[in-house]
N, C-alpha and C positions, 0 to 999 in steps of 0.2 A: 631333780624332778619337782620338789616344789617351789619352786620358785619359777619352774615353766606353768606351774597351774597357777598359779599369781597372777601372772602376764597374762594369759588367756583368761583367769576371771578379771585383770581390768578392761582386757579387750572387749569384752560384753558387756560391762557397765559404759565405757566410752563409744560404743556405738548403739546402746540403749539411750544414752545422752542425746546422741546427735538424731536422731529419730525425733526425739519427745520435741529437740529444738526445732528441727524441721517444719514438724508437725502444728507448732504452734505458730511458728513463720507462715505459713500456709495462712493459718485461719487470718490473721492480723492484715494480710494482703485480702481478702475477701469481704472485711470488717468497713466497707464504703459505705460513706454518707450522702443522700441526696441533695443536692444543693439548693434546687428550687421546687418544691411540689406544690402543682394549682389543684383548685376544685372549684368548675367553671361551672356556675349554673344558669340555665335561663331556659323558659318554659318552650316545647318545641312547637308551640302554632300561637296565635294573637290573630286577634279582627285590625283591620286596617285602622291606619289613623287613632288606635289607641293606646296609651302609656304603656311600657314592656319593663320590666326593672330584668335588668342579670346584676350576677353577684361571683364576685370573684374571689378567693379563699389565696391567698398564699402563705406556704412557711418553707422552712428550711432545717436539714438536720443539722448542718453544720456550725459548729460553737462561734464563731466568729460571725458578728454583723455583717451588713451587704447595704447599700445603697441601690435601690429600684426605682425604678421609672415602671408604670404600668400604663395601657392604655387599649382603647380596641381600635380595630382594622375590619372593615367591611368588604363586598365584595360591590357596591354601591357607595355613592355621596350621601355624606347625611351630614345634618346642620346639628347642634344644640348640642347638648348634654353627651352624647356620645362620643364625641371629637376631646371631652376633659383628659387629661394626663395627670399623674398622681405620682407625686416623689414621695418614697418613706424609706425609715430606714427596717430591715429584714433582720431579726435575732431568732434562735430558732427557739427561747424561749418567750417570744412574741409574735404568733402568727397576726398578719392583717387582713382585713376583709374590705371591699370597693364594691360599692353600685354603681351603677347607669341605671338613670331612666329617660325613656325617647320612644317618640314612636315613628312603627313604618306603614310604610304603602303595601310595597312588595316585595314575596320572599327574599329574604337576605343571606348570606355564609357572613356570622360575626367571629373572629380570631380574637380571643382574649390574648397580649401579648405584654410580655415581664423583662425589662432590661436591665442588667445588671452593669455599673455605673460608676465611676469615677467623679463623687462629687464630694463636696466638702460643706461641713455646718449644717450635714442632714442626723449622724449617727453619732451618739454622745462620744465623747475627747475625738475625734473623728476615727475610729479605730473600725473601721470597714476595708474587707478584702474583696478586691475583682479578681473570678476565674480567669485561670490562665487560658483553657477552653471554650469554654461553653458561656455565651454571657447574652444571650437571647434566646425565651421562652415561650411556647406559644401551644396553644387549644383552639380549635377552630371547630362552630356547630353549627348547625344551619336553623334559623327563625323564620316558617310557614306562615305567609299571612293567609288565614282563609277568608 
């Protein structure tokens, strides 16, 4: 007889075990990092024909650098300073921040957009990883000329 309550009190600690592991498997699958997070700013009206700056905010949770490409996308042609493209490299202990400045005529939809990149001699010893998903990011707002 005791050696049957043995068995049964290791039975309860071996599946007190496997619970507590389960349990913590759980959280660890839930435990995800954002890859790219923007903060897209630009004022929602402007007078015609005059300078507009936006500003673009990017970081990343993820411990590994990333090679980026940024740039914007209109829903209109626009000449100058708008059309720039910006390589960096992304660490998520280094967020980077981009302006434009340009000006418009007429209401515009600007997409701030973030590509993640296969490039080399941008991110120190070149040690940048491209998602295997997800490797283009984008904000899109609309700029009111009154």
């Amino acid at each position: 007889m005791h050696s049957l309550q043995l068995l049964l009190r290791a039975s309860h600690a071996a599946l007190l075990l496997v619970l507590c592991l389960q349990l913590g498997t759980n959280k660890a699958q839930e435990d995800t990092r954002q890859l790219v997070k923007m903060n897209f700013q630009m004022p929602p009206k402007t007078v015609a024909n005059e300078e507009t700056t936006v500003k673009l905010r990017v970081e990343t949770e993820l411990r590994e650098c990333m090679v980026m490409k940024t740039y914007l996308k209109s829903s209109r042609p626009m000449e100058g300073p708008f059309n720039y493209k910006y390589t960096a490299c992304l660490c998520d202990d280094y967020p980077r921040t981009f302006f434009w400045d340009f000006a418009v005529n007429n209401t515009v939809r600007i997409a701030a957009v973030v590509d993640i990149v296969r490039e080399l001699n941008i991110c120190p010893n070149d040690m940048a990883v491209v998602p295997i998903k997800a490797n283009r990011f984008s904000i899109m707002k609309t700029l009111t000329v009154i």
